[in-house]
SEBA-895577 format. One record per residue (C-alpha): residue in one letter; x, z, y. Coordinates in steps of 0.1 Angstrom, whole numbers, plus 5000, padded with zeros to 4 digits. Each point is the difference from the previous one (the first is absolute). Layout:
BEGIN
kolba/east/up/north
A/X/Z/Y
...
END
This chain:
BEGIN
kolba/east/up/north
X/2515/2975/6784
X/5013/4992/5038
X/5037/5022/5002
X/4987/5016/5033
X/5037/5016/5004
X/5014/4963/5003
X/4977/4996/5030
X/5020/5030/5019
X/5026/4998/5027
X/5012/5032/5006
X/5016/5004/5035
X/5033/5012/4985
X/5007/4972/4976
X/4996/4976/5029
X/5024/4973/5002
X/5015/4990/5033
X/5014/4966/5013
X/5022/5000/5029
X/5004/4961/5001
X/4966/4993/4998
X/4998/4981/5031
X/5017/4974/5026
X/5006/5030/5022
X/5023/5021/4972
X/5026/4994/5020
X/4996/5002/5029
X/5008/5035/5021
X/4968/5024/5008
X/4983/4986/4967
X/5026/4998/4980
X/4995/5038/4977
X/4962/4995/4993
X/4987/4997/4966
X/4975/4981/4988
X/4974/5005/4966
X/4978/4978/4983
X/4978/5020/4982
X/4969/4978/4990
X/5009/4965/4997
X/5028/4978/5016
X/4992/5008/5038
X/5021/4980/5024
X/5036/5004/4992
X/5021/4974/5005
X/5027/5017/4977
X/5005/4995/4964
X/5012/5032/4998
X/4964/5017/4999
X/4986/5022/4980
X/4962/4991/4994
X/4990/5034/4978
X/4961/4991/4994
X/5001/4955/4999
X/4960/4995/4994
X/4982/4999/5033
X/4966/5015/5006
X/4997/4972/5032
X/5021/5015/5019
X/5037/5016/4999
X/5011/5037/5008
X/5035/5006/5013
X/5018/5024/5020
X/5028/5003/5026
X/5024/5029/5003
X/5023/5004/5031
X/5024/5024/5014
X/4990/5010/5041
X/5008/4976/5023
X/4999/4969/4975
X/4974/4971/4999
X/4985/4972/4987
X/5005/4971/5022
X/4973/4978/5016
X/4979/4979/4972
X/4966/4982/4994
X/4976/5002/4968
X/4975/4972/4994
X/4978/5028/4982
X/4993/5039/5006
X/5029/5026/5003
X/4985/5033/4999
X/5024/5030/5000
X/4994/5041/4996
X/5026/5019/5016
X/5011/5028/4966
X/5027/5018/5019
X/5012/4997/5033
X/4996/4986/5035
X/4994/4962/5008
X/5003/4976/5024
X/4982/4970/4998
X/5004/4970/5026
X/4988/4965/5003
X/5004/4965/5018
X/5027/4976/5003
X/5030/5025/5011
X/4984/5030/4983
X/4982/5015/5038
X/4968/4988/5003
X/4989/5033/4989
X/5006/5029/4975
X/4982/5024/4983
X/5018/5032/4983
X/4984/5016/4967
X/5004/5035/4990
X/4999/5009/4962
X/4967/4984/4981
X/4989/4981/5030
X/4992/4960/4989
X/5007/4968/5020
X/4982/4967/4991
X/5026/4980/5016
X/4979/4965/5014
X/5014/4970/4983
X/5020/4972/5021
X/5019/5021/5021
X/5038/5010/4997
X/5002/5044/4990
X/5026/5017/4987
X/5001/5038/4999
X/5029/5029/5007
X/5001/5032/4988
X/5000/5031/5031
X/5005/5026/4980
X/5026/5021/4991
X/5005/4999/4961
X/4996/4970/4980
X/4961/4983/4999
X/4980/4979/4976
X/4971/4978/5006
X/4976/4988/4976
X/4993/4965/5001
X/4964/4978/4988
X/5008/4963/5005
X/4973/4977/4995
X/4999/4967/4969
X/5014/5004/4969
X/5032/4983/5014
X/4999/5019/5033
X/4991/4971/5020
X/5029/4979/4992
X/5032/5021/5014
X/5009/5007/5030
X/5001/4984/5035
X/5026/5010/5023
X/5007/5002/5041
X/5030/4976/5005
X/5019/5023/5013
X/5001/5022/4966
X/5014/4970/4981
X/5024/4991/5027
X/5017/5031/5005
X/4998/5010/4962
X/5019/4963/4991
X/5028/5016/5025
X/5002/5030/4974
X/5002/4979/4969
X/4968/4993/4990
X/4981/4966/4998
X/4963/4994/4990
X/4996/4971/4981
X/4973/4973/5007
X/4990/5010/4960
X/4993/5036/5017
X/5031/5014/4983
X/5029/5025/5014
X/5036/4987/4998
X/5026/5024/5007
X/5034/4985/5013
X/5015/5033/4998
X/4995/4996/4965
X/5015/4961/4998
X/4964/4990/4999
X/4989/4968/5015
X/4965/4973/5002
X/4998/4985/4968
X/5004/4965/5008
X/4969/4982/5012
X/4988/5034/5014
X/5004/4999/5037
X/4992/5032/5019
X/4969/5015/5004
X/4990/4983/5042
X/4992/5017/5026
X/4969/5000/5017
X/4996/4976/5029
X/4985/5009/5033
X/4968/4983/4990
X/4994/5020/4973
X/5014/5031/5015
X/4970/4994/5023
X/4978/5007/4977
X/5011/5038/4992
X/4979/5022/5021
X/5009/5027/5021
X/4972/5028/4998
X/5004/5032/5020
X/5003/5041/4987
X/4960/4996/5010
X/4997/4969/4980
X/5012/5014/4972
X/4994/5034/4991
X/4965/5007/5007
X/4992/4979/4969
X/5030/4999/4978
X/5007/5036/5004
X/4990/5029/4981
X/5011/5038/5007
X/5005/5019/4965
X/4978/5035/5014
X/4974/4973/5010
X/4999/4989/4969
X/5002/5035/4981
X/4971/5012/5021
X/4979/4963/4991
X/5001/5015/4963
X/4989/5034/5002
X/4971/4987/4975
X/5008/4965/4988
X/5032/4976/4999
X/5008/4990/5035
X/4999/4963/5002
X/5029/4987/5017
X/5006/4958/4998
X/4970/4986/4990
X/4969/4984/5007
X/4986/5031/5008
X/5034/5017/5009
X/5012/5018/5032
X/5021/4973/5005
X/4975/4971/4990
X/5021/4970/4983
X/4993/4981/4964
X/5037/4997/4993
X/4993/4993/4958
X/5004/5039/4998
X/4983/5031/5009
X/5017/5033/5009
X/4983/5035/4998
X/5015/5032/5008
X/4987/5028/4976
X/5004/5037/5002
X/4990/5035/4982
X/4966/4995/5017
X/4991/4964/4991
X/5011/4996/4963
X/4984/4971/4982
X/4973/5014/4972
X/5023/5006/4967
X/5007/4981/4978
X/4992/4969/5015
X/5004/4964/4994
X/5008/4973/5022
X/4993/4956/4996
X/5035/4999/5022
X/5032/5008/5002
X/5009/5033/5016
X/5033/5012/5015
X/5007/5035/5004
X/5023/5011/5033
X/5002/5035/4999
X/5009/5015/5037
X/4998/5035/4996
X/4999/5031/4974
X/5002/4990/4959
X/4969/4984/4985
X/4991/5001/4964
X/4992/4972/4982
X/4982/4995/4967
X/4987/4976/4974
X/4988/4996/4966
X/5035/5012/4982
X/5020/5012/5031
X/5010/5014/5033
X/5022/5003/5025
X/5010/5015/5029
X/5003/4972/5032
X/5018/5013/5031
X/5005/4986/5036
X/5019/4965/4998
X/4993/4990/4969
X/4978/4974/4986
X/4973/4994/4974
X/4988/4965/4991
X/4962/5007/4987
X/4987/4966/4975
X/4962/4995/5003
X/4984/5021/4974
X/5016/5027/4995
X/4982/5032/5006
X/5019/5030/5012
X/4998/5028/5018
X/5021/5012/5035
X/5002/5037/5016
X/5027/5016/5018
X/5016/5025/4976
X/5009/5026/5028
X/4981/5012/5032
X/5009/4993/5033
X/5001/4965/5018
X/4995/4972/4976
X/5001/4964/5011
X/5005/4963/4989
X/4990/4962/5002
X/4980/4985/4979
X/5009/4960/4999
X/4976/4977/4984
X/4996/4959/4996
X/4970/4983/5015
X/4988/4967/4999
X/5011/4992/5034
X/5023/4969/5008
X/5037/5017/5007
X/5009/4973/5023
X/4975/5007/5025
X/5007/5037/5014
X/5013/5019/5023
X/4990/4984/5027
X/5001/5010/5036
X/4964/5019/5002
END
């Protein structure tokens, strides 16, 4: 019998690390918290907790920040999708973080194209968390950074290995020997990166949570898919689900399935159990097992519905 309740991540047993990556140091990014809440993600720290380690294809994570801190320019070889749970965001691209810049307001999704250097910040005024999809069981292979971010974080302490590994100085840590540092990207291949526009960007890698409420008055809204608003085949599709578009119950699915819950609380039940899920946490579904979800209370009832698809992850995200 699958232990369902093993397969849970509630929100408030999360487990933060604050030296996740190269940037841990360095001032402005330096209070954020990382999770890892399905699989390894990208965390260059061994200090991570990973709470859920099989991998459906793909890895869920999460970022929590205090306003006015951020996550400092990076690239992904494979898709970083991220749902914004609580607060306000700003996300901004291209070499020095201003070829554009999008900001997302609570549930609103960004597809973020692959190849191009993000990072985020949260606006608001109280502490925010994103949720993260990254594409590949092994998220694409870590982590790609602007040159800058590794320059000025090796002036606070911190050096990235060649092996992709953090050493802290400030801790009397140094390279292993035969590890030289991680190098910086030439010119050349600096070249490559592009540098798309706020109007490159959004119209397809952008979805607006009401949008997306009023897309499932009477069936799942498809968000990232083939067939999605935002049409990409990143090795995952994402759904948004509310009251008004429940799957029929109980149901069984060939796939994995993550649940995401946004908003309200959302009972969930199976041969020999339920529970209760509520906004930020997360439920690994194996292939097979037939359950049942409703929302257990009236009023606005939301979440995203992740599942694997046969899709190659290393091909998505791409500028549309």
């Amino acid at each position: 019998m699958i232990d369902v309740m093993s397969r849970i991540v509630r929100y408030g047993d999360l487990r933060p690390c604050k030296t996740a990556f190269i940037d841990a140091h360095t001032p402005g990014s330096d209070t954020k918290e990382n999770f890892t809440i399905i699989g390894g993600g990208v965390s260059e720290s061994p200090d991570q907790h990973v709470h859920i380690k099989e991998t459906p294809g793909f890895n869920i994570g999460a970022a929590g920040q205090p306003p006015k801190c951020r996550n400092s320019l990076h690239s992904h070889r494979t898709a970083e999708v991220f749902f914004a749970l609580k607060g306000r965001w700003r996300f901004f691209w291209g070499r020095w973080g201003k070829a554009g810049e999008v900001v997302l307001e609570e549930g609103d999704i960004i597809n973020i194209p692959t190849g191009i250097f993000r990072g985020f910040e949260n606006i608001g005024t109280d502490y925010g968390m994103i949720m993260a999809v990254l594409g590949g069981d092994d998220a694409g292979g870590g982590v790609i950074w602007a040159p800058q971010v590794i320059e000025e974080a090796r002036a606070h302490g911190l050096v990235l290995g060649a092996n992709g590994k953090l050493y802290d100085s400030k801790k009397g840590q140094k390279l292993p020997d035969g590890v030289p540092p991680m190098p910086l990207l030439t010119e050349a291949e600096l070249a490559a990166y592009p540098e798309p526009s706020t109007a490159d960007v959004v119209p397809g890698h952008v979805a607006r949570y009401w949008d997306l409420m009023a897309l499932s008055d009477r069936q799942p809204a498809k968000v990232i898919g083939a067939a999605g608003k935002l049409r990409d085949r990143p090795g995952f599709e994402v759904e948004l689900i509310s009251r008004h578009s429940l799957p029929e119950t109980p149901y069984v699915l060939d796939r994995h399935e993550i649940l995401m819950p946004m908003r309200g609380h959302w009972r969930l039940t199976w041969d020999g159990g339920e529970t209760v899920l509520n906004p930020g946490d997360t439920a690994a579904i194996p292939p097979g097992l037939k359950h049942a979800l409703t929302p257990s209370m009236t009023g606005e009832a939301s979440l995203y519905r992740v599942m694997n698809t046969d899709d190659p992850a290393g091909a998505t995200g791409r500028l549309l």
